[in-house]
C-alpha positions in Angstrom: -55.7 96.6 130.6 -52.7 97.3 133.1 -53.2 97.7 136.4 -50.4 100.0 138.5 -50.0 99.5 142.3 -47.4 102.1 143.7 -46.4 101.8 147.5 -43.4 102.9 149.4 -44.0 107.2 149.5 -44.0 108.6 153.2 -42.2 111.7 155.0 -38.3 111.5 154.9 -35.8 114.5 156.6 -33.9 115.9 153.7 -30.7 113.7 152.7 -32.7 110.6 153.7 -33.5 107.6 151.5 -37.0 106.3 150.0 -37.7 103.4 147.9 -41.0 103.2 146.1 -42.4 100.4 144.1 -44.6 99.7 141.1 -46.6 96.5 141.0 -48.4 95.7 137.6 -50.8 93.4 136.9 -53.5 92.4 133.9 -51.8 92.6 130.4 -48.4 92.6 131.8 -46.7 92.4 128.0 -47.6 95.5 127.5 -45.4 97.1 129.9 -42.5 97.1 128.0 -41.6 100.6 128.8 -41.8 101.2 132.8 -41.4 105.1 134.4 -41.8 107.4 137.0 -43.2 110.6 137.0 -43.8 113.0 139.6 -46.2 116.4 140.2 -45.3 119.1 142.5 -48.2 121.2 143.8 -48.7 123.8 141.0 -46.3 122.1 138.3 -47.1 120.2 135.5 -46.0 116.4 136.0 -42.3 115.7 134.8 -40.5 112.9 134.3 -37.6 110.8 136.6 -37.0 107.8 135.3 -37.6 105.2 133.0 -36.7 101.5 132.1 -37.3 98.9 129.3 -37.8 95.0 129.7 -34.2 94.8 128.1 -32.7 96.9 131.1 -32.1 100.1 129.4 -32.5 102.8 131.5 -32.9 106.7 131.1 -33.0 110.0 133.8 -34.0 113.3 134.2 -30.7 114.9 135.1 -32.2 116.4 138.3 -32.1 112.8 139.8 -29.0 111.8 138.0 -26.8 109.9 140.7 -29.3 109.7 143.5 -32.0 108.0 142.1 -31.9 104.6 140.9 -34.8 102.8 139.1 -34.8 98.9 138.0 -37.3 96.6 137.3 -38.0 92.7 138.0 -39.8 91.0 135.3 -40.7 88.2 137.1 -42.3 90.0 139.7 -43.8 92.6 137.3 -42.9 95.2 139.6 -40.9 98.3 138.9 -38.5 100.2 141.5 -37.1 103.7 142.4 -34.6 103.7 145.1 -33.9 107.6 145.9 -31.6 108.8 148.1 -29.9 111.7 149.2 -33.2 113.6 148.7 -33.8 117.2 149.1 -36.5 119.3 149.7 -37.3 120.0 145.8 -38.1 116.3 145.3 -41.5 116.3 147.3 -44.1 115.5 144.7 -46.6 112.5 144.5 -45.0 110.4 142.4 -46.4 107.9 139.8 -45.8 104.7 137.9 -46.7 104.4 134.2 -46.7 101.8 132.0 -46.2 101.9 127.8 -46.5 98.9 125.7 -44.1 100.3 123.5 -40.2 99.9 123.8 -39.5 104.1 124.3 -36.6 105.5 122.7 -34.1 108.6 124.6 -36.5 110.7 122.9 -39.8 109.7 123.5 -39.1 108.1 127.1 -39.9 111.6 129.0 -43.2 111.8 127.3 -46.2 110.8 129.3 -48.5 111.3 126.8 -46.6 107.9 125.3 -47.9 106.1 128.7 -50.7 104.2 128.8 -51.4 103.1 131.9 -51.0 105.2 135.2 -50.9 104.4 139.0 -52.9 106.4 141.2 -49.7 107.9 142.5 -47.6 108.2 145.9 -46.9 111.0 148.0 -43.0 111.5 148.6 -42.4 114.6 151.2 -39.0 115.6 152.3 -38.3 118.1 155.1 -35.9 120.5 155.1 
């Protein structure tokens, strides 16, 4: 079993910054893939980002260029640094784990998670 630790969500003013992290624990080698999802009241959760232990790194386009995720194997922890946010980005936000090395087409697929923080509420004001 994985364990997923997310921390960092609060209230930010719209164009503000917000870093959340992810801290696994338990059966860390099977966090190969590492993303973030997040669930708007009323909308089904969608993905933002993902990395693998080798670095490579996928994005939904709506976070393309203000969100930036990364990981630190040593620590076992997983990071999303977002900035310039807006309004549309309030959601509670989650951390997910696969043991599985996602490709471009599967990484968006959270049914291809296994593991699952219990999520962090990110509010921007307009």
């Amino acid at each position: 079993q994985v364990q997923l630790v997310e921390s960092g969500g609060g209230l930010v003013q719209a164009g503000g910054s917000l870093r959340l992290s992810c801290a696994a624990s338990g059966r860390t080698p099977s966090t190969n893939a590492m993303g973030w999802f997040r669930q708007a009241p009323g909308k089904e959760r969608e993905f933002v980002a993902s990395i693998k232990r080798s670095g490579i790194i996928y994005y939904a386009d709506s976070v393309k260029g203000r969100f930036t995720i990364s990981r630190d194997n040593a620590k076992n922890t997983v990071y999303l640094q977002m900035n310039s946010l807006k309004p549309e980005d309030t959601a509670v936000y989650y951390c997910a784990a696969s043991p599985n090395p996602l490709t471009y087409g599967d990484t968006s697929n959270r049914g291809l998670y296994d593991y699952w923080g219990q999520g962090t509420q990110v509010t921007v004001s307009s």
